[in-house]
CHARMM internal coordinates of N, CA and C (Angstrom, degrees):
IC EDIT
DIST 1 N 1 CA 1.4420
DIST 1 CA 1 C 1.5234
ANGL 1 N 1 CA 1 C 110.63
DIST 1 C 2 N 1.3437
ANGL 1 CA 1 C 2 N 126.93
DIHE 1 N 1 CA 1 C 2 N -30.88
DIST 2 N 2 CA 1.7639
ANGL 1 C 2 N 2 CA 123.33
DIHE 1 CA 1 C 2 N 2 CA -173.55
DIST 2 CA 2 C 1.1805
ANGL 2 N 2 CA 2 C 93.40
DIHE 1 C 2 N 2 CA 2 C -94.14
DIST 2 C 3 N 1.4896
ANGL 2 CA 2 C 3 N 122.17
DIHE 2 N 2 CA 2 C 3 N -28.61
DIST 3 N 3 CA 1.7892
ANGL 2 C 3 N 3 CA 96.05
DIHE 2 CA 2 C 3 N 3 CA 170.59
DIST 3 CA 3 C 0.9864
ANGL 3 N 3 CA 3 C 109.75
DIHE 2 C 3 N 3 CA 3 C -66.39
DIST 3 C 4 N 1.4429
ANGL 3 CA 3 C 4 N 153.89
DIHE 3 N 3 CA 3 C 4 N -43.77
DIST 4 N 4 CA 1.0398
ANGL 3 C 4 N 4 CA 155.51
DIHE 3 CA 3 C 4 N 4 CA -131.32
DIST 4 CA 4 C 1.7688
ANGL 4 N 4 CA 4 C 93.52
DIHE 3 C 4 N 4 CA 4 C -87.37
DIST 4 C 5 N 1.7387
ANGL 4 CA 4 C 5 N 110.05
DIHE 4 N 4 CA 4 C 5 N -54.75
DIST 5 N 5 CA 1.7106
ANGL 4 C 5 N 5 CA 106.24
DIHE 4 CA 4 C 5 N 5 CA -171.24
DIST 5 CA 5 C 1.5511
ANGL 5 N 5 CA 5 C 94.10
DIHE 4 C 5 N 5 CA 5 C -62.68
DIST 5 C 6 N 1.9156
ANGL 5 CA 5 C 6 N 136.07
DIHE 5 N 5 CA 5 C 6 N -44.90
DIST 6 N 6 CA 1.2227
ANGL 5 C 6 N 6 CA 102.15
DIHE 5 CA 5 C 6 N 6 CA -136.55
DIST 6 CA 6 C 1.4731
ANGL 6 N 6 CA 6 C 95.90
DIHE 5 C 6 N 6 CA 6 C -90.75
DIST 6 C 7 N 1.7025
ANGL 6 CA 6 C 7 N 123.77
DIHE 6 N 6 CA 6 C 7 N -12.56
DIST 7 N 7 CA 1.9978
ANGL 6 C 7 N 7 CA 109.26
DIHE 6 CA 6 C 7 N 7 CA 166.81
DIST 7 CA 7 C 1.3678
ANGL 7 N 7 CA 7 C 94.96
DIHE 6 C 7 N 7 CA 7 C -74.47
DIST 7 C 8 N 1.4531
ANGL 7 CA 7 C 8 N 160.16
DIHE 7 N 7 CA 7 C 8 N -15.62
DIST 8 N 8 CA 1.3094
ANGL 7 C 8 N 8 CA 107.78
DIHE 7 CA 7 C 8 N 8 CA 149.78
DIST 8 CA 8 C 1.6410
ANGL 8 N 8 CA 8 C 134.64
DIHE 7 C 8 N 8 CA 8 C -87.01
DIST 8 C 9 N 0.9553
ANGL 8 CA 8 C 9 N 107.95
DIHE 8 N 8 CA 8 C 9 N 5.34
DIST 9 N 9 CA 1.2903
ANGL 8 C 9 N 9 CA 97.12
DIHE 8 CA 8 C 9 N 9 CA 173.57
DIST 9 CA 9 C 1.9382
ANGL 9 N 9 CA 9 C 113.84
DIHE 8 C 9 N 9 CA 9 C -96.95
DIST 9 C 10 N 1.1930
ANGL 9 CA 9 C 10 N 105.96
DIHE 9 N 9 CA 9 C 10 N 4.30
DIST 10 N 10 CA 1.4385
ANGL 9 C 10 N 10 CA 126.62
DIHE 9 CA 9 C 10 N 10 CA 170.30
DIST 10 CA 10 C 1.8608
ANGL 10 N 10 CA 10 C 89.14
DIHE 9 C 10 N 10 CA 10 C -97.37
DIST 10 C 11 N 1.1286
ANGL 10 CA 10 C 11 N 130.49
DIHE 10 N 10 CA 10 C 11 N -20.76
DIST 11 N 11 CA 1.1544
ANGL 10 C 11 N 11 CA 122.51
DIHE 10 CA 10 C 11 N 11 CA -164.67
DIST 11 CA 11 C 1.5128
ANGL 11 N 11 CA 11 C 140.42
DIHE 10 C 11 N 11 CA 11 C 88.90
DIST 11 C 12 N 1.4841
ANGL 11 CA 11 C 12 N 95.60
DIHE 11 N 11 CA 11 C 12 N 4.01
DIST 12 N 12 CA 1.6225
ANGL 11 C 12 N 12 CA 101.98
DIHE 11 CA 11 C 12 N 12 CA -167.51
DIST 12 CA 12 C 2.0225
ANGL 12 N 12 CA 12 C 106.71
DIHE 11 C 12 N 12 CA 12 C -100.91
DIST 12 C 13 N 1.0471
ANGL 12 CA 12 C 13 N 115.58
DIHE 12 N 12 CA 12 C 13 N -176.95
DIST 13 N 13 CA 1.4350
ANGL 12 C 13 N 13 CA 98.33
DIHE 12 CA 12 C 13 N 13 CA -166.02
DIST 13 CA 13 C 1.9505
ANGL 13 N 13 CA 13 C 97.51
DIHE 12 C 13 N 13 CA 13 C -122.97
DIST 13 C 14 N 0.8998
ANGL 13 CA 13 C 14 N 126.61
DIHE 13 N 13 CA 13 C 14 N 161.92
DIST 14 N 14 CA 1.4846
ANGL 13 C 14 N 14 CA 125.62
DIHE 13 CA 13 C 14 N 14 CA -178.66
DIST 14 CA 14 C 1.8354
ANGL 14 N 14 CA 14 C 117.46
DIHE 13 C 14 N 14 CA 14 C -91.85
DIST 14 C 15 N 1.2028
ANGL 14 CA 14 C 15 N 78.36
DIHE 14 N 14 CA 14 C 15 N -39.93
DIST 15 N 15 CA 1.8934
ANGL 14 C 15 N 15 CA 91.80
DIHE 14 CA 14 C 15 N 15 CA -177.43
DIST 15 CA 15 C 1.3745
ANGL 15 N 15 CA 15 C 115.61
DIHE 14 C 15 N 15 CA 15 C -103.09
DIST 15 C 16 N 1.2697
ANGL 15 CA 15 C 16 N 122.13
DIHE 15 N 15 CA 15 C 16 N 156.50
DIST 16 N 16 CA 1.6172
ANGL 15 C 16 N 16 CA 145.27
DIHE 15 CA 15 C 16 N 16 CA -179.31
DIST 16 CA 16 C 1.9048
ANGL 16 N 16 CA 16 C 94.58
DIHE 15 C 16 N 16 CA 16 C -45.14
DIST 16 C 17 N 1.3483
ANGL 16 CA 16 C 17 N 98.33
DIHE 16 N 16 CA 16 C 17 N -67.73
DIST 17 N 17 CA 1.5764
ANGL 16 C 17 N 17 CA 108.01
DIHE 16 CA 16 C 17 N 17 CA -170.87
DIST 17 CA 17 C 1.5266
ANGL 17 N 17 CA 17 C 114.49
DIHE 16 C 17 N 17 CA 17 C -30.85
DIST 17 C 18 N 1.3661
ANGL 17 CA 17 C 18 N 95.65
DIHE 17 N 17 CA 17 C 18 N -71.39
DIST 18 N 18 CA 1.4185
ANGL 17 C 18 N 18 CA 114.26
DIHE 17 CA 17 C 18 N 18 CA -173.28
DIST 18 CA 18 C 1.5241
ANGL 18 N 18 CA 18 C 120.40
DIHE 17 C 18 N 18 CA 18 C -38.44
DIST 18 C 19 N 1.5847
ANGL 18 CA 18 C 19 N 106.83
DIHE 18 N 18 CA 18 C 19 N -44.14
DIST 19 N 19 CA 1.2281
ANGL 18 C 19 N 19 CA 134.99
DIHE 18 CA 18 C 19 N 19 CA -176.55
DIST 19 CA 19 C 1.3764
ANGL 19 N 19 CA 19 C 88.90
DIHE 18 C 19 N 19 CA 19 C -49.00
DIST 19 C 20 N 1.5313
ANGL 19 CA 19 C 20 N 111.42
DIHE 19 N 19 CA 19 C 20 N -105.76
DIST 20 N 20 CA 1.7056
ANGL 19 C 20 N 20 CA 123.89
DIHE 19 CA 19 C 20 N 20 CA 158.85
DIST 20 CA 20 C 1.4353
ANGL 20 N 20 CA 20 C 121.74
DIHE 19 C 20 N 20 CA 20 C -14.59
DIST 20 C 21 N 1.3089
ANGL 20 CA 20 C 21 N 138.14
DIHE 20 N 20 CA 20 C 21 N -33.39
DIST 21 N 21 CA 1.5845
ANGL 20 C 21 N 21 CA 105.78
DIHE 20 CA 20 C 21 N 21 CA 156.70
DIST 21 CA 21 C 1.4274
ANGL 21 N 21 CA 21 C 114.63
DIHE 20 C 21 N 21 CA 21 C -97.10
DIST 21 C 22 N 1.3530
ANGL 21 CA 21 C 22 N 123.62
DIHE 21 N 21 CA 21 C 22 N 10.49
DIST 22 N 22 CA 1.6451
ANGL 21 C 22 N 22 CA 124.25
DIHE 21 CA 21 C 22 N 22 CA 160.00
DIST 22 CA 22 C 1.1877
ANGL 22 N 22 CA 22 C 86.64
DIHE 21 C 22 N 22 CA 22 C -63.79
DIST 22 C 23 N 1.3506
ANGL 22 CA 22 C 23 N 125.98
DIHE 22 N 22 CA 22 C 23 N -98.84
DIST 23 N 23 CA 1.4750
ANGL 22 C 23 N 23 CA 134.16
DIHE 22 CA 22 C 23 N 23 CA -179.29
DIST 23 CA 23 C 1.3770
ANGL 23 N 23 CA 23 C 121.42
DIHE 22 C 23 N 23 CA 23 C 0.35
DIST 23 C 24 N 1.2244
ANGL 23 CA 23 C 24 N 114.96
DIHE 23 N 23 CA 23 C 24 N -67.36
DIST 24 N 24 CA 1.7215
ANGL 23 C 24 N 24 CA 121.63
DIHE 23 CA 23 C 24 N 24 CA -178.69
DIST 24 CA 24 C 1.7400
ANGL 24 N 24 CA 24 C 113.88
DIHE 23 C 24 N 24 CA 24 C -76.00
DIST 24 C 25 N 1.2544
ANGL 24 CA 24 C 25 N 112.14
DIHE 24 N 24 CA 24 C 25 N -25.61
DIST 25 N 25 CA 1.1706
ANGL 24 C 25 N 25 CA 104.50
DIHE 24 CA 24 C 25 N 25 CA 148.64
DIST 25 CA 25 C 1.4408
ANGL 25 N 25 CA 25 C 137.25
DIHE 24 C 25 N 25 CA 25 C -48.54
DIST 25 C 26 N 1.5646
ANGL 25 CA 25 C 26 N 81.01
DIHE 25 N 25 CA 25 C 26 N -66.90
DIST 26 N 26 CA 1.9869
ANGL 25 C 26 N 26 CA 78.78
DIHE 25 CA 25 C 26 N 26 CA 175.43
DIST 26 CA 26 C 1.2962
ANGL 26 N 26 CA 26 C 119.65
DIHE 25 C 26 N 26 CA 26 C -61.79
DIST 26 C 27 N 1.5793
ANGL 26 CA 26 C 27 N 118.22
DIHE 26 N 26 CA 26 C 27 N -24.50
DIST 27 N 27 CA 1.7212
ANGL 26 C 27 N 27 CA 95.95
DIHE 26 CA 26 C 27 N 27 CA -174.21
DIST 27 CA 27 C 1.9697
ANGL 27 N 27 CA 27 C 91.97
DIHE 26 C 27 N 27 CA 27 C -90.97
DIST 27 C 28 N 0.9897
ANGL 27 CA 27 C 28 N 143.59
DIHE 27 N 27 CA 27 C 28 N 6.15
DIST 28 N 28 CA 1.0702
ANGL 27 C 28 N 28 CA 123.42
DIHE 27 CA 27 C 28 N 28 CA 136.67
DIST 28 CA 28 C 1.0746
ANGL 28 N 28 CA 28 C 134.70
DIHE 27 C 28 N 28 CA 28 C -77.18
DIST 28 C 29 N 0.9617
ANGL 28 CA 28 C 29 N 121.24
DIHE 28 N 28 CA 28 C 29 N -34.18
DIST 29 N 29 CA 1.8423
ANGL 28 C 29 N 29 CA 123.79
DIHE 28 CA 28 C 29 N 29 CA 175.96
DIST 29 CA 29 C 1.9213
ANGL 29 N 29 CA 29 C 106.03
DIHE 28 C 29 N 29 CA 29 C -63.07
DIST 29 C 30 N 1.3081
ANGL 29 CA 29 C 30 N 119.27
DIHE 29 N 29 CA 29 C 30 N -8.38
DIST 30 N 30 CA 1.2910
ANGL 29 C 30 N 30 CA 121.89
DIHE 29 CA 29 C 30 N 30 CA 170.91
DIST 30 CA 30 C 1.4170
ANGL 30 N 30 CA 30 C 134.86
DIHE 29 C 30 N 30 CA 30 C -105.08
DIST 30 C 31 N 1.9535
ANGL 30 CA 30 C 31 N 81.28
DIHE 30 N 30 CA 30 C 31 N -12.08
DIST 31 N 31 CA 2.0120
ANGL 30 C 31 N 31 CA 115.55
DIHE 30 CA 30 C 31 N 31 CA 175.77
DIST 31 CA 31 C 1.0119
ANGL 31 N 31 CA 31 C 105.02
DIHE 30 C 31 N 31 CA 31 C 34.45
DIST 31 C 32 N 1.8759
ANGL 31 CA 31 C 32 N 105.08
DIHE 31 N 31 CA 31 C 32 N 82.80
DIST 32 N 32 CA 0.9707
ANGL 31 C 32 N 32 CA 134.82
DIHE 31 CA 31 C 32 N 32 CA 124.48
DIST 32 CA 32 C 1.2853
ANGL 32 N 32 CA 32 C 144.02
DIHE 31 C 32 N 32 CA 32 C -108.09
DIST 32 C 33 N 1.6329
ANGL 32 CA 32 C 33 N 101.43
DIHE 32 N 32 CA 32 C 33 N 0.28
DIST 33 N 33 CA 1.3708
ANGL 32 C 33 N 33 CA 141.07
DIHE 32 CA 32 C 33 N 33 CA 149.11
DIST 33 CA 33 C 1.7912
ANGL 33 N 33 CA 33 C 121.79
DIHE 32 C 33 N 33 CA 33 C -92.97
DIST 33 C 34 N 1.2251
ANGL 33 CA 33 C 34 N 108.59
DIHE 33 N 33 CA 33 C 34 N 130.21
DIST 34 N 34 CA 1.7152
ANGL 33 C 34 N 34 CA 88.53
DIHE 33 CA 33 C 34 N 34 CA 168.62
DIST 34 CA 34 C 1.5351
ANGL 34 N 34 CA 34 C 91.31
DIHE 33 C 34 N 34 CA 34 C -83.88
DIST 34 C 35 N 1.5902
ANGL 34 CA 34 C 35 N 112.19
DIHE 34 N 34 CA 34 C 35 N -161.52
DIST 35 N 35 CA 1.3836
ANGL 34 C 35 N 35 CA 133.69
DIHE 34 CA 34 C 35 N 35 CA 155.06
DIST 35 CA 35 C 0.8026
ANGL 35 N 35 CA 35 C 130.06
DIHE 34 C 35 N 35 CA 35 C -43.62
DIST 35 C 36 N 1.7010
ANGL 35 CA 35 C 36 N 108.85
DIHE 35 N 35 CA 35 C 36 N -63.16
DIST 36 N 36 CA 1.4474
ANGL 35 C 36 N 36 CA 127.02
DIHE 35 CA 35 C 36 N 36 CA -154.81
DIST 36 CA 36 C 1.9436
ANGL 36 N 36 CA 36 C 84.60
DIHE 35 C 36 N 36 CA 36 C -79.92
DIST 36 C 37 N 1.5307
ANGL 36 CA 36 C 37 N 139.76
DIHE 36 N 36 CA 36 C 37 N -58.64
DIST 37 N 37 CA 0.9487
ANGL 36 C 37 N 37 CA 133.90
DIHE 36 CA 36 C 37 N 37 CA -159.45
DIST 37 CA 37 C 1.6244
ANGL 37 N 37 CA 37 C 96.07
DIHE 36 C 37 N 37 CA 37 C -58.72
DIST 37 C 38 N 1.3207
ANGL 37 CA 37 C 38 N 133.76
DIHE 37 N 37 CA 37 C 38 N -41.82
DIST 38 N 38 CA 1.4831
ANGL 37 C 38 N 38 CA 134.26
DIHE 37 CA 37 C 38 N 38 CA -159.60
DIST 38 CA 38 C 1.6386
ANGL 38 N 38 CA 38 C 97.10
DIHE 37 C 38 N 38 CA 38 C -68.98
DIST 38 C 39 N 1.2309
ANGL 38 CA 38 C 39 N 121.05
DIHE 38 N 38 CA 38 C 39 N -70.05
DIST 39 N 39 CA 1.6227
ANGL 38 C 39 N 39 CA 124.06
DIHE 38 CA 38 C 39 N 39 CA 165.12
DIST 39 CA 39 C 1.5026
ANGL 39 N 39 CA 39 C 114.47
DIHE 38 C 39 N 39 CA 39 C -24.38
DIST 39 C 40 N 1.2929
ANGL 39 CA 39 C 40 N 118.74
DIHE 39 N 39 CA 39 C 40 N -57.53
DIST 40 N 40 CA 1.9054
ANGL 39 C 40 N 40 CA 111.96
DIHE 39 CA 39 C 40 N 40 CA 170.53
DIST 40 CA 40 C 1.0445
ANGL 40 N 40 CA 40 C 109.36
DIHE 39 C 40 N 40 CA 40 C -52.96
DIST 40 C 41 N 1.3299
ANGL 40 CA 40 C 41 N 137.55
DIHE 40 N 40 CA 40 C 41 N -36.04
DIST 41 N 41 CA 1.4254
ANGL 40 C 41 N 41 CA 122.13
DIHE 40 CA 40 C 41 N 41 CA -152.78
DIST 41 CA 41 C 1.7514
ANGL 41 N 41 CA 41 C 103.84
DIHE 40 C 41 N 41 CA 41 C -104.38
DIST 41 C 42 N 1.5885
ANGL 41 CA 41 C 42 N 107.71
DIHE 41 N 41 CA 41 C 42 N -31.52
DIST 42 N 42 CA 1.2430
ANGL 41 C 42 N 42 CA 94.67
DIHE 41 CA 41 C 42 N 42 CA 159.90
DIST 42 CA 42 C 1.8511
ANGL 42 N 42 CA 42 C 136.41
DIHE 41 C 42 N 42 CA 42 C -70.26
DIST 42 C 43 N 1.4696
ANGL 42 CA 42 C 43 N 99.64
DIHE 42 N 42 CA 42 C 43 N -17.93
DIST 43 N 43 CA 1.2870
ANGL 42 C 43 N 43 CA 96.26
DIHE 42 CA 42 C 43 N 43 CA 163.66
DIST 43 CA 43 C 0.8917
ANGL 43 N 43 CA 43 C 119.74
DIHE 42 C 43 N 43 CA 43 C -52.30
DIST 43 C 44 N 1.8419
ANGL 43 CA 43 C 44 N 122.73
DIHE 43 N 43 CA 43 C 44 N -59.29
DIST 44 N 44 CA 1.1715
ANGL 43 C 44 N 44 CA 129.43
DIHE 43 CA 43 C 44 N 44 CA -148.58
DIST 44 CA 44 C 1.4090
ANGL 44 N 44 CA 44 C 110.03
DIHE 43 C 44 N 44 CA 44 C -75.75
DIST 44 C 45 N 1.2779
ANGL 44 CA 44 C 45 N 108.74
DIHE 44 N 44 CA 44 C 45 N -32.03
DIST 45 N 45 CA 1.9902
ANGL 44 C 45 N 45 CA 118.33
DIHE 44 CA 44 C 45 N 45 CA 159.14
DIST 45 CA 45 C 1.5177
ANGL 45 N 45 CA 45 C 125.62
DIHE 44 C 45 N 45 CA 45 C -46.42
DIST 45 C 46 N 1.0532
ANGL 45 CA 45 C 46 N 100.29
DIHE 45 N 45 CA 45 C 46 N -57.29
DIST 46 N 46 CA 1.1294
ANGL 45 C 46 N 46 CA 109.42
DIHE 45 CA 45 C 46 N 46 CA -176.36
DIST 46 CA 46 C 1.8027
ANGL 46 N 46 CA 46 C 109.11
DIHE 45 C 46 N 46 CA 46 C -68.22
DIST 46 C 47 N 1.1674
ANGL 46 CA 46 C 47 N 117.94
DIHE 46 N 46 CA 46 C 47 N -25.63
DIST 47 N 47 CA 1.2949
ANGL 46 C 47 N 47 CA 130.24
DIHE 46 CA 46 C 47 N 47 CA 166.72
DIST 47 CA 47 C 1.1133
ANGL 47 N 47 CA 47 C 111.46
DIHE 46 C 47 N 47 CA 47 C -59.49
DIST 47 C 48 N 1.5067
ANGL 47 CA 47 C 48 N 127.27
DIHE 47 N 47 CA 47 C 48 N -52.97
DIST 48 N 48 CA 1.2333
ANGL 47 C 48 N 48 CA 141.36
DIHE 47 CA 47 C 48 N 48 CA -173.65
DIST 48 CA 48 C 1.2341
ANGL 48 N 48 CA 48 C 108.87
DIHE 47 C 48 N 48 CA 48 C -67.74
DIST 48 C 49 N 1.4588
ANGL 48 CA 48 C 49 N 143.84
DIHE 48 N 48 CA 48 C 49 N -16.84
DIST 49 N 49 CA 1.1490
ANGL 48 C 49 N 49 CA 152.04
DIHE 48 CA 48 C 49 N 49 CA -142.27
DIST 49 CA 49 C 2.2405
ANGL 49 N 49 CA 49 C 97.02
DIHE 48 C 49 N 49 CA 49 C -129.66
DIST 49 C 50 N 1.1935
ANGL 49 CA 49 C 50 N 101.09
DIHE 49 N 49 CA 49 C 50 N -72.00
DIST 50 N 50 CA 1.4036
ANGL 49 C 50 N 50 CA 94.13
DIHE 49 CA 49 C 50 N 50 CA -179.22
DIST 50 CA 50 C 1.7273
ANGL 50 N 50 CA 50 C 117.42
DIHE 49 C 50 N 50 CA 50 C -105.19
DIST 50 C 51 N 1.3548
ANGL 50 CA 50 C 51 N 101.52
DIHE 50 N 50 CA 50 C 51 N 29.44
DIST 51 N 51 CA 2.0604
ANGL 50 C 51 N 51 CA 108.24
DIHE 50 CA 50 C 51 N 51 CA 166.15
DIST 51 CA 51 C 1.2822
ANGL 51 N 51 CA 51 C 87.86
DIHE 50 C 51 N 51 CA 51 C -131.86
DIST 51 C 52 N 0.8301
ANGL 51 CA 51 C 52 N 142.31
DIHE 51 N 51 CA 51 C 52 N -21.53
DIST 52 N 52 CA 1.5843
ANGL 51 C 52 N 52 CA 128.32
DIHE 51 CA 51 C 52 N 52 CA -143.02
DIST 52 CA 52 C 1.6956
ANGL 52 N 52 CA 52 C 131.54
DIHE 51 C 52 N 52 CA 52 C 45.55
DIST 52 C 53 N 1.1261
ANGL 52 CA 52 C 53 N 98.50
DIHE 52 N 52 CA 52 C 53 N 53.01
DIST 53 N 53 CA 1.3940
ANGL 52 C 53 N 53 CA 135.28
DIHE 52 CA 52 C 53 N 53 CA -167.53
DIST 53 CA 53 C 1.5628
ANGL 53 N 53 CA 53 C 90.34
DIHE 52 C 53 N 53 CA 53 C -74.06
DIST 53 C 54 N 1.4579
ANGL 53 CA 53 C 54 N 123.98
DIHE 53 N 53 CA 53 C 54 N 108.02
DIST 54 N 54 CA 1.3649
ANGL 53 C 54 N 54 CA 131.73
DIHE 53 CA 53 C 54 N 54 CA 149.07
DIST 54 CA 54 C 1.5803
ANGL 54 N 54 CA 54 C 128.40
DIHE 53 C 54 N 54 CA 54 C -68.76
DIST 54 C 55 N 1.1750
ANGL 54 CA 54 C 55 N 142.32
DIHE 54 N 54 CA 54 C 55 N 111.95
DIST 55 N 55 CA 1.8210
ANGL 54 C 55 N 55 CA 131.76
DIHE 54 CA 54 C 55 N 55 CA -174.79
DIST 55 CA 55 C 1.8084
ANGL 55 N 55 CA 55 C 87.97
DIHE 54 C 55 N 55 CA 55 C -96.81
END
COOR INIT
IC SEED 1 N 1 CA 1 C
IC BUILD
């Protein structure tokens, strides 16, 4: 649990997820992603991450 408060308050994130929608955020929030492309790719991550989903 105190790792968890003091990487965010350093700013860093604890989990896979978090990581990955920081990420897809920002390259949308700069649109170079639309939506609909950011949503595919996080599926397929997140697939890859807790199925073990091979592409």
């Amino acid at each position: 649990m105190f790792t968890a408060i003091e990487k965010r308050l350093n700013g860093r994130t604890t989990s896979k997820v978090e990581r990955v929608m920081r990420t897809v955020n920002l390259r949308v929030n700069v649109s170079k992603w639309s939506v609909a492309g950011a949503l595919n790719v996080t599926k397929i991550r997140l697939a890859y991450y807790y199925n073990g989903f091979d592409a």
